[in-house]
Short mmCIF file of the C-alpha atoms (twelve columns), coordinates in Angstrom:
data_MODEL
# 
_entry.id   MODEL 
# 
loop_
_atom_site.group_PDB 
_atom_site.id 
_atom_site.type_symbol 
_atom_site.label_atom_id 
_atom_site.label_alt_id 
_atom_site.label_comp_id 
_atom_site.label_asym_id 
_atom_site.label_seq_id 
_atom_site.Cartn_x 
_atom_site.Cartn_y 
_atom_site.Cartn_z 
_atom_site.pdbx_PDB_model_num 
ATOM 1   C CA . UNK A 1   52.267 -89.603 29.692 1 
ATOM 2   C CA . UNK A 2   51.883 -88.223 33.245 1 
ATOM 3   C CA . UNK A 3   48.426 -89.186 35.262 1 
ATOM 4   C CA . UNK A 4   48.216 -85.227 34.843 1 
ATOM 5   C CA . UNK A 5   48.096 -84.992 31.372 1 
ATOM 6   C CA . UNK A 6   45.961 -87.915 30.796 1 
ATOM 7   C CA . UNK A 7   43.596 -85.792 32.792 1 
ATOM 8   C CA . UNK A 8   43.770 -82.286 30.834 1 
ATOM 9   C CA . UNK A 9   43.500 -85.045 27.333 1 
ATOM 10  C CA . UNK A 10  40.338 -86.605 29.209 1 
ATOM 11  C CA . UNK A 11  38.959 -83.192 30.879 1 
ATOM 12  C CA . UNK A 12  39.634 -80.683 28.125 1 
ATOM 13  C CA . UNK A 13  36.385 -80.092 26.696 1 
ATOM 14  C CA . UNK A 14  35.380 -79.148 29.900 1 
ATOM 15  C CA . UNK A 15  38.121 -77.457 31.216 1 
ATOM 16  C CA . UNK A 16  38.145 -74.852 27.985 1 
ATOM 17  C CA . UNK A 17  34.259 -74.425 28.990 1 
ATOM 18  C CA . UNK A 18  35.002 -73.474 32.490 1 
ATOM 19  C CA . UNK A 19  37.738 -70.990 31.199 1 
ATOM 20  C CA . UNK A 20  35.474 -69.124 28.574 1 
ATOM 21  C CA . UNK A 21  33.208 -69.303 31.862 1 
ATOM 22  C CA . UNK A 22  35.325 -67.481 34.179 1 
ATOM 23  C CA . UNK A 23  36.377 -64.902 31.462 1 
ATOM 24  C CA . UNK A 24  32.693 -63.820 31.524 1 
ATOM 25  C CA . UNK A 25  32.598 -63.815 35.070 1 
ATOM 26  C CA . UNK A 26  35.461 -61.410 35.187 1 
ATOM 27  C CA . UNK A 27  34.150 -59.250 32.743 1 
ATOM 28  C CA . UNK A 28  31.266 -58.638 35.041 1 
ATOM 29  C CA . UNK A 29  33.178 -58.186 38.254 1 
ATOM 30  C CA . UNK A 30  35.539 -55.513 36.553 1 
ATOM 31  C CA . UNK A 31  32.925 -53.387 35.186 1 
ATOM 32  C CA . UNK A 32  29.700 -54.271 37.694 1 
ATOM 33  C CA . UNK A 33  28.695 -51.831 40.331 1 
ATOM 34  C CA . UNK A 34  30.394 -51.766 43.356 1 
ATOM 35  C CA . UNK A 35  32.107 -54.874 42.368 1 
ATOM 36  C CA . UNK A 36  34.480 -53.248 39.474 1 
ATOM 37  C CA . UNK A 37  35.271 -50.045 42.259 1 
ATOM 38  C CA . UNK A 38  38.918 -49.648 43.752 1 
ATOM 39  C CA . UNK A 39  37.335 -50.290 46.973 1 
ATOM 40  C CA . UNK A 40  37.288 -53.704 46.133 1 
ATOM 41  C CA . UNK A 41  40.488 -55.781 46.407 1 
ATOM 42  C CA . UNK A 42  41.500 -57.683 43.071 1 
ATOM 43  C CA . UNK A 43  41.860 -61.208 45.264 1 
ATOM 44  C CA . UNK A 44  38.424 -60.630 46.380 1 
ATOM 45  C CA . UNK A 45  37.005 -59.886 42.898 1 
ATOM 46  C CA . UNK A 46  39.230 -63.025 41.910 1 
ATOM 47  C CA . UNK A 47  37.597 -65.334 43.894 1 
ATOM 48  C CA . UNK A 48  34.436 -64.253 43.624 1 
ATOM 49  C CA . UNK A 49  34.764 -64.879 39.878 1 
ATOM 50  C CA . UNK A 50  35.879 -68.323 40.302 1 
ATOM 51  C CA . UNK A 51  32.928 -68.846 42.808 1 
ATOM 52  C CA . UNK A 52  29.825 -67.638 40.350 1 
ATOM 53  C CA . UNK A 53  31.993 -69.565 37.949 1 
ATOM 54  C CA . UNK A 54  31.511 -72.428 39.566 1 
ATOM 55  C CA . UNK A 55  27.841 -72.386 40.185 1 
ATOM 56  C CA . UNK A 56  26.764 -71.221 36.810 1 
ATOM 57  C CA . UNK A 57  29.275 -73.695 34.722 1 
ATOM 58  C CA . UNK A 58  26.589 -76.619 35.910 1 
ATOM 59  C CA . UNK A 59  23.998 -75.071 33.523 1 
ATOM 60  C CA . UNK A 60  26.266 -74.126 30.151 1 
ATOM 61  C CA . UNK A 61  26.781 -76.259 27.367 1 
ATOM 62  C CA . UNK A 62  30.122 -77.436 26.454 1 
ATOM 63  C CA . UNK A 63  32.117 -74.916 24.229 1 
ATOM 64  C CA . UNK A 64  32.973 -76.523 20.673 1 
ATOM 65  C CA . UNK A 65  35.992 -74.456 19.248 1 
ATOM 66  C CA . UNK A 66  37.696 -75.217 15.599 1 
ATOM 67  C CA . UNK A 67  40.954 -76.485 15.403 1 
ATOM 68  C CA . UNK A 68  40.736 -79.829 17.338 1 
ATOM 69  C CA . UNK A 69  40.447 -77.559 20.532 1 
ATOM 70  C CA . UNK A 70  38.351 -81.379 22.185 1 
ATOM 71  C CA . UNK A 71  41.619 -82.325 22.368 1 
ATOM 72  C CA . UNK A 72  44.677 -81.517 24.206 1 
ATOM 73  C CA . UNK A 73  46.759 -82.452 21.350 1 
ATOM 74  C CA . UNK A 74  48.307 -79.960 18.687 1 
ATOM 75  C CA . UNK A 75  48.921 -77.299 21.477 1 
ATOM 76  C CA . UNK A 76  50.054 -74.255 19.017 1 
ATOM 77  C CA . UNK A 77  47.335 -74.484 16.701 1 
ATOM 78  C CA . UNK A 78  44.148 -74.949 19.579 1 
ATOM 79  C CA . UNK A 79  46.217 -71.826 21.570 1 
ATOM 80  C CA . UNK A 80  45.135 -69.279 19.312 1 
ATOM 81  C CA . UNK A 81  40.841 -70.044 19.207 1 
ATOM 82  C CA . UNK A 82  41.569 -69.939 23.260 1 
ATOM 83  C CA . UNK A 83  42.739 -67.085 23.655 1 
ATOM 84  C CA . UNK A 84  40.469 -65.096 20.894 1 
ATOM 85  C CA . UNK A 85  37.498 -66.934 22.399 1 
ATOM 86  C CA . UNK A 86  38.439 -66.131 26.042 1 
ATOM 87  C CA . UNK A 87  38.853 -62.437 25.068 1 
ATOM 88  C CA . UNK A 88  35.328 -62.338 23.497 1 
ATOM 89  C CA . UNK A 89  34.037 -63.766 26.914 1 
ATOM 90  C CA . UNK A 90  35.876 -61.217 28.857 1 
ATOM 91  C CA . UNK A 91  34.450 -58.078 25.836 1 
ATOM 92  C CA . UNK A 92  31.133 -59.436 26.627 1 
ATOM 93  C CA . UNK A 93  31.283 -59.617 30.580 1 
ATOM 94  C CA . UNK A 94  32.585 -56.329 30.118 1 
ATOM 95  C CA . UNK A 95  29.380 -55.209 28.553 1 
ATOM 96  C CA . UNK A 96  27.140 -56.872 30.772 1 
ATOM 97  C CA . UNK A 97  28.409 -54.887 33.574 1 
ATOM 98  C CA . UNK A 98  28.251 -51.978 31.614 1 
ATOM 99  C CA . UNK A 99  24.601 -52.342 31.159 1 
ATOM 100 C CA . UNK A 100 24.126 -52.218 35.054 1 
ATOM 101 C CA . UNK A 101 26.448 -49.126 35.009 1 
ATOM 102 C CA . UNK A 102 23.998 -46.789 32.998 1 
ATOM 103 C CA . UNK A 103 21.666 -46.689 35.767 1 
ATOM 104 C CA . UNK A 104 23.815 -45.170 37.898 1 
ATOM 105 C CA . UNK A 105 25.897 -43.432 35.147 1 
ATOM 106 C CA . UNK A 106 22.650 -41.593 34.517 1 
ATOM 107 C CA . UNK A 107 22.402 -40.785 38.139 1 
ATOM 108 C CA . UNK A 108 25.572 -38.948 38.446 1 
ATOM 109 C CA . UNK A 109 24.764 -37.102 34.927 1 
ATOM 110 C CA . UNK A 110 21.528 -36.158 36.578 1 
ATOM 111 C CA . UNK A 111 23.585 -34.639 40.272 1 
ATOM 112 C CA . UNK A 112 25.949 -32.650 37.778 1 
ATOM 113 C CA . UNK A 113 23.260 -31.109 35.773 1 
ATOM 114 C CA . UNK A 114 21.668 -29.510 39.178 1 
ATOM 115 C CA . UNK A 115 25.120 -28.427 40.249 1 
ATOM 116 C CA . UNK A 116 25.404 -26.312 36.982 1 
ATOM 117 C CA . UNK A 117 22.400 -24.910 37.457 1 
ATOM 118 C CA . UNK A 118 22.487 -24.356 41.644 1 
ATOM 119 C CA . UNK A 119 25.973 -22.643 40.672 1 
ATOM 120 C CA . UNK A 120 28.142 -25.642 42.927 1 
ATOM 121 C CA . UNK A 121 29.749 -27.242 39.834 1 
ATOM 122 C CA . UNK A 122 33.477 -25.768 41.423 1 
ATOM 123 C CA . UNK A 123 32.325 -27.684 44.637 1 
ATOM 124 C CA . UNK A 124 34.039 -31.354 44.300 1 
ATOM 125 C CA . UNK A 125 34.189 -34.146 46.521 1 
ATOM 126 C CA . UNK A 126 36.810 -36.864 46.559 1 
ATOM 127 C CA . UNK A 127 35.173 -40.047 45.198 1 
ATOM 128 C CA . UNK A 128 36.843 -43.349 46.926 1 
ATOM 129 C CA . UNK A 129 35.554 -45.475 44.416 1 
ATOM 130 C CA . UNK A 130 37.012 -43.778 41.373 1 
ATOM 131 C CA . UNK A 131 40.109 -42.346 42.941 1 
ATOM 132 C CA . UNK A 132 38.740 -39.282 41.292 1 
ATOM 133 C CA . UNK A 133 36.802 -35.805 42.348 1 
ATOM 134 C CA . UNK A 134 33.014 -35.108 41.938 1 
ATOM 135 C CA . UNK A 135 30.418 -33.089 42.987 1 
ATOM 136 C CA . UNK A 136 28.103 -33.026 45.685 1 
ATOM 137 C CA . UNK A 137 25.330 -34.026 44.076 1 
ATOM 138 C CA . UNK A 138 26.436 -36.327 42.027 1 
ATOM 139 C CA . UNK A 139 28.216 -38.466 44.981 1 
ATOM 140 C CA . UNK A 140 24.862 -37.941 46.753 1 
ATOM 141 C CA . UNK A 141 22.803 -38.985 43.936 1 
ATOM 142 C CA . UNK A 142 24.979 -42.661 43.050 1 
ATOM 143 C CA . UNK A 143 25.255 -43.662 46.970 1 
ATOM 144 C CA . UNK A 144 21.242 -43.097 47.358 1 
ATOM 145 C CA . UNK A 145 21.464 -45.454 44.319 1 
ATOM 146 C CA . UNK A 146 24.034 -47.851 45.235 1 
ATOM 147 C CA . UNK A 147 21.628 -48.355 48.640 1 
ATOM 148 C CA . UNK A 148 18.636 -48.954 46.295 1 
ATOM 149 C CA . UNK A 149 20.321 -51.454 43.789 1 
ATOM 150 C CA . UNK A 150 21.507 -53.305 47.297 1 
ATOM 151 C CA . UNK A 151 18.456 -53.210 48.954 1 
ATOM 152 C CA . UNK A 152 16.170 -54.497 46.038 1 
ATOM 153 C CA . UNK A 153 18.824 -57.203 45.459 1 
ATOM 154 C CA . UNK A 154 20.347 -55.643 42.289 1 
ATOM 155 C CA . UNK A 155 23.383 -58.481 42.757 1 
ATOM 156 C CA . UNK A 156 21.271 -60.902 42.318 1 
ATOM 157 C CA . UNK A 157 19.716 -59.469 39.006 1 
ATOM 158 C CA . UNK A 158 23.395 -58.948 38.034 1 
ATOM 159 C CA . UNK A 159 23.962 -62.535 38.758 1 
ATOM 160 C CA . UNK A 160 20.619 -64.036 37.013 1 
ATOM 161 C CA . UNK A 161 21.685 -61.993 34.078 1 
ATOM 162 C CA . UNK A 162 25.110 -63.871 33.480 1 
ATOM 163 C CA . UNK A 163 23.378 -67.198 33.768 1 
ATOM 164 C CA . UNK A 164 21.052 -65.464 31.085 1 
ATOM 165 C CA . UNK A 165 23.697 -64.501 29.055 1 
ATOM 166 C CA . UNK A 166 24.505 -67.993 27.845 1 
ATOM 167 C CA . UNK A 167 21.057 -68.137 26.319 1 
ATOM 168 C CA . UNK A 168 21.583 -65.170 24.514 1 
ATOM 169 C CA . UNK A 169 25.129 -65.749 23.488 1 
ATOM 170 C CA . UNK A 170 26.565 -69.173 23.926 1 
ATOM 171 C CA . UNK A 171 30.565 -69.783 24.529 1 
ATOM 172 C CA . UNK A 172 32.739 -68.886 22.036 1 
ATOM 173 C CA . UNK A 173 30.030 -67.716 19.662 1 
ATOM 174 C CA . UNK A 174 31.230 -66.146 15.899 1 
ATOM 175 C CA . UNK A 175 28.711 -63.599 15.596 1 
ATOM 176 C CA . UNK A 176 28.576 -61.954 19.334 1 
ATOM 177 C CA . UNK A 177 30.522 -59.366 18.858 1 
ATOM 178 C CA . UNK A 178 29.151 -56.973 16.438 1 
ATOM 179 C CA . UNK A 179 25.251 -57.690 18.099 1 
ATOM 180 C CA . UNK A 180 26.734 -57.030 21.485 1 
ATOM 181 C CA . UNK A 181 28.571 -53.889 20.928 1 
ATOM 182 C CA . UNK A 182 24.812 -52.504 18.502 1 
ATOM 183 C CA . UNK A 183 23.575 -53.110 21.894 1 
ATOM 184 C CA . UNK A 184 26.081 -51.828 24.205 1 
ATOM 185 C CA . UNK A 185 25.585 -48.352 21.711 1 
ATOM 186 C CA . UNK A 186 22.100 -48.399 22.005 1 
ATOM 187 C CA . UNK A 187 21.873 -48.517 25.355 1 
ATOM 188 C CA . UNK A 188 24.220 -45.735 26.082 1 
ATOM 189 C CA . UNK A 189 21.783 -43.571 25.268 1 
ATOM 190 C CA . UNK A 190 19.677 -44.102 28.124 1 
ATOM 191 C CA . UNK A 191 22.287 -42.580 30.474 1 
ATOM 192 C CA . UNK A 192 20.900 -38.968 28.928 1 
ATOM 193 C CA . UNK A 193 17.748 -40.403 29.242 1 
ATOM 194 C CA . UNK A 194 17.811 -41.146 32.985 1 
ATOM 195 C CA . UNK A 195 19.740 -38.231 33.877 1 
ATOM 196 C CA . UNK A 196 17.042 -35.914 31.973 1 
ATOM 197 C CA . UNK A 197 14.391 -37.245 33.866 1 
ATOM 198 C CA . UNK A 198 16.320 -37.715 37.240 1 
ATOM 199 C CA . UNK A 199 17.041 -34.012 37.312 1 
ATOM 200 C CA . UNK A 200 13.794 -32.805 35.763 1 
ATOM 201 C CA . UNK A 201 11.958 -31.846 38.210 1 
ATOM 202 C CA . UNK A 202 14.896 -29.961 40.383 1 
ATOM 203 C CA . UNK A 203 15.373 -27.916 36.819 1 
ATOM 204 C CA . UNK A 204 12.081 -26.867 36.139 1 
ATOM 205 C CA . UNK A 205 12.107 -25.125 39.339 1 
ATOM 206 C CA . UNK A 206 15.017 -23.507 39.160 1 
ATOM 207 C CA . UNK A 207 13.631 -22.215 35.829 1 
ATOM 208 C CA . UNK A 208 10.393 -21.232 36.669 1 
ATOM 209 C CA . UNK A 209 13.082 -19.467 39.642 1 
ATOM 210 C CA . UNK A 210 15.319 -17.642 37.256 1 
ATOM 211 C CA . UNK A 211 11.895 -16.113 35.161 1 
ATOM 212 C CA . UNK A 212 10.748 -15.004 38.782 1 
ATOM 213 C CA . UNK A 213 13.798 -13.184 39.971 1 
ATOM 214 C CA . UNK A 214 13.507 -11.639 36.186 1 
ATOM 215 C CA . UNK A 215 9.976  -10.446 37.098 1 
ATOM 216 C CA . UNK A 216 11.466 -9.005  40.649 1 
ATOM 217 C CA . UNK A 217 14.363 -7.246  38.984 1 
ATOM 218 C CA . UNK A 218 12.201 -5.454  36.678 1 
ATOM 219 C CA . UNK A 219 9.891  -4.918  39.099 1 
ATOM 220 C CA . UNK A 220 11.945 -3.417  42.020 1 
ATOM 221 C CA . UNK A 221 15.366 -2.176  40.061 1 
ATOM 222 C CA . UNK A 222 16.601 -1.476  43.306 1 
ATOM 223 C CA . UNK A 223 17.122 -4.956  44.014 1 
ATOM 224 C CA . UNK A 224 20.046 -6.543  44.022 1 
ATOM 225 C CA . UNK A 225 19.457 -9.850  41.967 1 
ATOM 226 C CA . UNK A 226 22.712 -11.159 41.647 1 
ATOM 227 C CA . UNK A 227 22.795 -10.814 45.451 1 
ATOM 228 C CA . UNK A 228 19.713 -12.629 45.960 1 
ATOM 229 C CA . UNK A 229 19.888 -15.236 43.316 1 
ATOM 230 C CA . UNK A 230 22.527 -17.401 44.268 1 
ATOM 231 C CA . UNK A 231 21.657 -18.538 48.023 1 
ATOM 232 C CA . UNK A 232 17.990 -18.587 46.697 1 
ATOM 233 C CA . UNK A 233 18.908 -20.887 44.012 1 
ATOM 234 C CA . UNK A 234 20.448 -23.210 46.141 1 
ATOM 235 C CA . UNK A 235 18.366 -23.300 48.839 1 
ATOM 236 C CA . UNK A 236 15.097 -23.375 46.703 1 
ATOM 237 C CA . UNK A 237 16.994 -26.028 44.716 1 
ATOM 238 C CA . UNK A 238 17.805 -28.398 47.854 1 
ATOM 239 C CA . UNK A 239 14.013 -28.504 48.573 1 
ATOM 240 C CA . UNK A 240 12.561 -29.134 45.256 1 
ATOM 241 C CA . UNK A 241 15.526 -32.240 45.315 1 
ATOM 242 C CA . UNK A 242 14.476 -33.788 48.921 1 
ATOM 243 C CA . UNK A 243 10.729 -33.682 47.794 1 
ATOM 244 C CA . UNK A 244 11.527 -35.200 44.713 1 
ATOM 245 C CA . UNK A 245 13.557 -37.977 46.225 1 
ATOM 246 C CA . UNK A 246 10.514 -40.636 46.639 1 
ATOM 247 C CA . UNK A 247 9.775  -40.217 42.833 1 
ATOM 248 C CA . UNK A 248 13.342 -40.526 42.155 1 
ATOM 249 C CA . UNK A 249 13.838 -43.617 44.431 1 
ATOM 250 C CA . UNK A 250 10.636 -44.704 42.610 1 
ATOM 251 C CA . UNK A 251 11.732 -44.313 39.396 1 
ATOM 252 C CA . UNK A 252 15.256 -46.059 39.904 1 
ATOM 253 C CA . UNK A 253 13.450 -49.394 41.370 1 
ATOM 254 C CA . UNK A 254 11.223 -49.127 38.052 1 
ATOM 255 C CA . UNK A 255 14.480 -48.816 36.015 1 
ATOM 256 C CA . UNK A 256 15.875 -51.669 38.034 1 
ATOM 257 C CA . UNK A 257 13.236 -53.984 37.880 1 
ATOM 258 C CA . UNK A 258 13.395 -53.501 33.906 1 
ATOM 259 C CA . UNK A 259 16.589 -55.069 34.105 1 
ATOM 260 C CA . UNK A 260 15.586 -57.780 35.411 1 
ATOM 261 C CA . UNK A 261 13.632 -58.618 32.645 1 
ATOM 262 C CA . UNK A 262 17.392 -58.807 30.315 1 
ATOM 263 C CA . UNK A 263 20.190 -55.899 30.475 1 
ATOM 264 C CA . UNK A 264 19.464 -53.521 27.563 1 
ATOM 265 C CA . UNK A 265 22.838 -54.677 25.740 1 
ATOM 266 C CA . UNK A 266 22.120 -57.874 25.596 1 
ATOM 267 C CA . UNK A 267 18.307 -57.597 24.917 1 
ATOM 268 C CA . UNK A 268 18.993 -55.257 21.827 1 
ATOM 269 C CA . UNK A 269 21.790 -57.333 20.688 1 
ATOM 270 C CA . UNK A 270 19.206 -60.560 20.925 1 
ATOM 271 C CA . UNK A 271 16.659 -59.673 19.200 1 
ATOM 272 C CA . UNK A 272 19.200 -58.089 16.435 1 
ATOM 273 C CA . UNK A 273 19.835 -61.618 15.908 1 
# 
């Protein structure tokens, strides 16, 4: 037996943790903000993985799978636990992430719902992150909150939460999955929620608009409304959304500091069990 081997028979407890470890870790960096964008090389999301690895694998109990997987003999039957254990690690990284995502998932629901109703829905930008096309306010809307969740250290909330995570869900737990996907569900909803509120008060105007130009075209028939409505829509629009912007900044660092308290997935899916 090589000095190699002797190592992985000695180490493998603790090699299998640091595995499960970095499975969760990539979860995170493929779906996080900015992190799980094509802007961002694969090597560098690689090895950013293996560094938060590192410094959260201090702090996590030892995994104990079935099978004899403390030991490094009886290779074909410990393979299997792996590899369905590391995939449940990677599923629930994946859902962490996803939990930071419906902040600013509800922000770009919230820029296309005042394109409908300002009329520039057909208007699309190209979106670098996505490789994609999206609208004007939409784009607008997620980089004013990709600067927020930067500037009130959003990373690091994304990072406490992962160290959290193993409180919550320890390594190659049996009963994760169903808790963490209830949760994952649940919170989904909140992108309408977000995006209702985002847009709200940019809506309301352009209602309280419409029944205005209604008045005026019943009042002065010899008005052309359709004429009239569109640039007055969007330009009546654009300043109800800049005077709205310090309530909506407000109201994302609210959202954001809520986080901090335990992503919605995994807060659900905790108390669940």
């Amino acid at each position: 037996m090589s000095a190699f081997t002797q190592f992985i028979d000695s180490r493998w407890p603790e090699i299998v943790t640091f595995l499960l470890v970095f499975g969760r870790t990539s979860g995170l960096m493929i779906s996080a903000p900015f992190w799980g964008s094509r802007v961002v090389p694969a090597i560098v999301r690689i090895w950013v993985a293996a560094v938060l690895s590192l410094a959260v694998y201090p702090g996590v109990k030892v995994a104990s799978l079935p099978f004899g997987l403390e030991k490094a003999g009886g290779f074909a039957l410990t393979l299997f636990p792996l590899v369905l254990a590391l995939a449940g690690e990677v599923l629930l990284g994946l859902i962490l992430g996803w939990t930071a995502q419906i902040l600013f998932a509800g922000m770009r629901l919230a820029g296309q719902q005042i394109e409908m109703k300002m009329g520039l829905s057909l208007v699309q930008l190209v979106d670098p992150q996505e490789g994609g096309h999206r609208g004007v306010f939409s784009t607008f809307l997620e980089l004013m909150a990709g600067l927020i969740f930067f500037a009130l250290n959003g990373h690091h909330l994304l990072i406490q939460a992962l160290a959290s995570s193993y409180n919550v869900f320890p390594l190659a737990g049996g009963s994760f999955l169903a808790r963490a996907l209830g949760g994952m569900l649940f919170s989904a909803g909140e992108i309408f929620s977000i995006g209702f509120r985002v847009s709200a008060p940019v809506l309301v105007g352009l209602l309280l608009s419409d029944l205005i130009l209604g008045i005026m075209s019943r009042a002065v028939p010899q008005m052309n409304v359709f004429l009239v409505a569109m640039p007055f829509q969007f330009g009546f629009g654009l300043i109800l959304l800049m005077l709205s912007l310090p309530a909506i900044v407000h109201f994302f660092a609210s959202q954001l500091a809520s986080f901090s308290y335990g992503p919605p997935a995994l807060s659900v899916a905790g108390s669940g069990g």
